[in-house]
C-alpha positions in Angstrom: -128.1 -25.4 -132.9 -128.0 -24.2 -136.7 -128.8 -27.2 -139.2 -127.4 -26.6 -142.9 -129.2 -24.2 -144.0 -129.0 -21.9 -141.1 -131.5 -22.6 -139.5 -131.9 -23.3 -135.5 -133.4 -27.2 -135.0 -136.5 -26.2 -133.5 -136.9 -29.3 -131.7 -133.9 -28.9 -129.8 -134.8 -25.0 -129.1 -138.5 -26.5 -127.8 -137.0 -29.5 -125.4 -134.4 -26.8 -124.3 -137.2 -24.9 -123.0 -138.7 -26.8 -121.3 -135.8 -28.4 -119.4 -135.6 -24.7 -118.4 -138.9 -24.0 -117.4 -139.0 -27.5 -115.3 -135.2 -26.0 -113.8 -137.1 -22.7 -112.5 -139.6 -24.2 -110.9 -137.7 -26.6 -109.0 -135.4 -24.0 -108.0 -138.3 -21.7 -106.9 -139.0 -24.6 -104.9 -135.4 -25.0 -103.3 -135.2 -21.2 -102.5 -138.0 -21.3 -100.6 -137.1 -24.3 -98.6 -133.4 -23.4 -98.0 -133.3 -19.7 -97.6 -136.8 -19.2 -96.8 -137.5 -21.6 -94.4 -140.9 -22.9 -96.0 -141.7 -26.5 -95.2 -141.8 -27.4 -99.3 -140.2 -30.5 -100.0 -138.1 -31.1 -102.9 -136.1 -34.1 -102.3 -138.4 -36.3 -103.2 -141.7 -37.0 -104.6 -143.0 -34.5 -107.6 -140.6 -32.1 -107.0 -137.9 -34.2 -106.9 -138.8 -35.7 -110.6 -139.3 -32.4 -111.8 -135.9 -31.5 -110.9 -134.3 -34.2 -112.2 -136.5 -34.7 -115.4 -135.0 -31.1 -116.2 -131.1 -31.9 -116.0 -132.0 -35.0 -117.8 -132.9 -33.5 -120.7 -130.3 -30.5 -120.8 -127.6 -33.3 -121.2 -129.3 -35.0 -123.5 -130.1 -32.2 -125.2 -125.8 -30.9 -124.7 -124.8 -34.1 -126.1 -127.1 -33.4 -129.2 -126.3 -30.2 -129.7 -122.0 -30.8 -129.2 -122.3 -33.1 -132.1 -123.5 -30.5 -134.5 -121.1 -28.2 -133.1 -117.9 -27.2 -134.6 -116.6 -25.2 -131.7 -117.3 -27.3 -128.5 -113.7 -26.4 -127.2 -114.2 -22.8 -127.4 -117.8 -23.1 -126.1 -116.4 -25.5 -123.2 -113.9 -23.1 -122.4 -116.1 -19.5 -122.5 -118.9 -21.9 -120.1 -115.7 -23.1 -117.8 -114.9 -19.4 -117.2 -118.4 -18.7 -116.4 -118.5 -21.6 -114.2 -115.8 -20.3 -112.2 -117.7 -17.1 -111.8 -120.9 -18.8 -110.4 -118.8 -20.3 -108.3 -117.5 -17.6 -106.9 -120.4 -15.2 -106.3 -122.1 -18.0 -104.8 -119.5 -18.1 -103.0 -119.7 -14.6 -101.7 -123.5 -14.9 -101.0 -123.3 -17.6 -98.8 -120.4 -20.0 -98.3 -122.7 -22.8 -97.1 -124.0 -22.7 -100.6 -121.0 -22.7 -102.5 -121.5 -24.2 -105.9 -118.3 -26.6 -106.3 -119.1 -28.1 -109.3 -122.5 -27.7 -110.6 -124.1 -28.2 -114.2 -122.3 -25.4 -115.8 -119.4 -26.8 -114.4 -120.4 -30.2 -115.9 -120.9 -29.2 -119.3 -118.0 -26.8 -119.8 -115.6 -30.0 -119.1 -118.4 -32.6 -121.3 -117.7 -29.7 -124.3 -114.2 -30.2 -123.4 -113.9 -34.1 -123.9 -115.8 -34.0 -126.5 -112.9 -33.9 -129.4 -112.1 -37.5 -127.6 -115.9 -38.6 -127.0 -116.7 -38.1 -130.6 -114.0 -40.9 -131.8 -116.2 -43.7 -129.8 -118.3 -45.4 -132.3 -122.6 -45.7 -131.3 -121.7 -48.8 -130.0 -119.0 -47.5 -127.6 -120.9 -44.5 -126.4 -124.0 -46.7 -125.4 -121.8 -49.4 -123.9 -119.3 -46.6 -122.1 -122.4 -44.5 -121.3 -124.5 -47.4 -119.5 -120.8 -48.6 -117.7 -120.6 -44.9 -115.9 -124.1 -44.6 -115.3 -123.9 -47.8 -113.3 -120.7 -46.7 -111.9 -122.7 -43.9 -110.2 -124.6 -46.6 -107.9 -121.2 -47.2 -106.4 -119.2 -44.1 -106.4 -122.3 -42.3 -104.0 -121.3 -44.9 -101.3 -117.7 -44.5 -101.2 -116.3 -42.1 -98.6 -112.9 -40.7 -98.9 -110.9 -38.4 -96.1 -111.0 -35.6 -98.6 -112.7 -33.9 -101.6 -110.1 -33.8 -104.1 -112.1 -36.6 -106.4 -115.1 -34.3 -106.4 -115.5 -33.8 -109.9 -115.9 -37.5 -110.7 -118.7 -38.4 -107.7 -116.6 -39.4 -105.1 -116.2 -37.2 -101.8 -116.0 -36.9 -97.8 -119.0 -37.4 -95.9 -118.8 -33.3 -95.7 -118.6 -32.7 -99.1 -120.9 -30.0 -99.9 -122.5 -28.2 -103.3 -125.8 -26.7 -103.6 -125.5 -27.5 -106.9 -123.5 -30.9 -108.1 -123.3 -33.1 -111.2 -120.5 -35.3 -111.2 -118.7 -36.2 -114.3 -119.8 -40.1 -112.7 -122.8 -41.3 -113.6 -124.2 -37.7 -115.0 -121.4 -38.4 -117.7 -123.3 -41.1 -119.0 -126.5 -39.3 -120.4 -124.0 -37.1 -122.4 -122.8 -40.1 -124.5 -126.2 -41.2 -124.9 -126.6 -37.2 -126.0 -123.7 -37.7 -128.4 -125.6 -41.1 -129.6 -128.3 -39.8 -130.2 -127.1 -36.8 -132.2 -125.4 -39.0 -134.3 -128.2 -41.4 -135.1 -131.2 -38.6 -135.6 -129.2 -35.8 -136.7 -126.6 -36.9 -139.4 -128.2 -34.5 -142.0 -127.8 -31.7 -138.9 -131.6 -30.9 -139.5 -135.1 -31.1 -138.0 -136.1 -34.7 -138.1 -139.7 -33.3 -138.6 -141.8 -32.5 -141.3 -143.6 -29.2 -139.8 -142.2 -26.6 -136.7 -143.7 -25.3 -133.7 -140.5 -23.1 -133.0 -142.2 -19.9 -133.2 -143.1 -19.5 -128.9 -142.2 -18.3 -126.3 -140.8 -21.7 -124.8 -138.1 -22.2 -127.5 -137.3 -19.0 -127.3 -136.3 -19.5 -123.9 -134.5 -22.6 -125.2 -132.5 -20.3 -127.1 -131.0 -17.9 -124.7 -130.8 -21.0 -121.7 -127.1 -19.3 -120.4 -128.9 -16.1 -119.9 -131.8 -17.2 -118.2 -129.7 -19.7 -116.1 -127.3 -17.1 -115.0 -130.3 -15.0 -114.4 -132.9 -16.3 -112.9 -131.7 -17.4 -109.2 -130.9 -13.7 -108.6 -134.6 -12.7 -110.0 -136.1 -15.6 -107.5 -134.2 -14.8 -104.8 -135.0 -11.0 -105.3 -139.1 -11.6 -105.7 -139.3 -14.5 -102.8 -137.6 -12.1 -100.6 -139.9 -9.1 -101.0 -142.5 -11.8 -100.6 -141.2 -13.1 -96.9 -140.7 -8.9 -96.3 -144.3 -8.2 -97.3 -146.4 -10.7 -96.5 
């Protein structure tokens, strides 16, 4: 995200990163359990954190970033069409791993709220945020006969995604995102005083579409020459 100047927030770039890099791993991990059929865990335990520490921070990070953004509706609505492409090739690789609503999904439609969002004052967005998060607790154990409330956390018992973030409680980290944005980056600048930007890290954070779109293809490709090979 550009501050004044024209120059990227570094900090934001760095974090980005490594959300990303914590996002591979895990899904190196997955791969290798679900299409590969090694005993690796990943639903719980350090995996599990790891996984979840990186989606934490990417909406964090989203909410950030949408309120230093000018076009978060045209940004919603180019990730939305890409979203719908996942969906389908996934789709088309494997129907039992459909991704129905995953985390481009989730923050195509976040960038699209956002004109609304951003008319909640701090105080709203903490108390709004903390009200869906604990909304999630309850929405998991509700079971309807169909799917069509997917997108907001509630589903059948044979709802399926290999990749889903409801709008319910995930939702909630993006206000704090927006919060946050809003208290530390009013000036739309680096809130430090020095800048490690130049690596390899936030370089990744700066091209995380192309990396995300790419990289499940590329571990996919290597694990299975792997289980060929060896």
């Amino acid at each position: 995200m550009k501050a004044n100047a024209g120059k990227r927030i570094w900090e934001l770039d760095f974090f980005r990163g490594i959300a990303l890099l914590f996002m591979v791993y895990f899904h190196v991990v997955y791969d290798m359990n679900e299409f590969f059929s090694y005993q690796v865990i990943y639903g719980s335990g350090i995996n599990f954190y790891i996984g979840k520490a990186s989606v934490i921070l990417f909406i964090l990070i989203s909410g950030v970033s949408c309120s230093l953004s000018r076009s978060n509706v045209k940004r919603g609505l180019k990730l939305f069409g890409i979203a719908l492409l996942v969906s389908l090739f996934s789709y088309l690789y494997n129907p039992d791993f459909v991704i129905k609503f995953g985390v481009i999904h989730f923050f195509s439609v976040c960038m699209l709220l956002y004109p609304v969002l951003k008319k909640l004052n701090n105080a709203l967005l903490l108390i709004f945020g903390t009200i869906i998060i604990s909304l999630g607790y309850f929405t998991s154990n509700i079971k309807l006969s169909h799917d069509y409330l997917f997108p907001f956390g509630v589903t059948s018992a044979n709802f399926a995604s290999s990749d889903y973030y409801s709008l319910i409680p995930w939702l909630g980290l993006f206000l704090y995102g927006i919060f946050l944005g809003n208290i530390f980056y009013k000036e739309k600048k680096s809130i430090f005083s020095f800048s490690i930007g130049g690596n390899i890290i936030s370089f990744a954070g700066r091209h995380t579409l192309l990396v995300y779109l790419a990289h499940q293809p590329v571990i996919l490709g290597v694990l299975a020459l792997i289980n060929h090979f060896y």
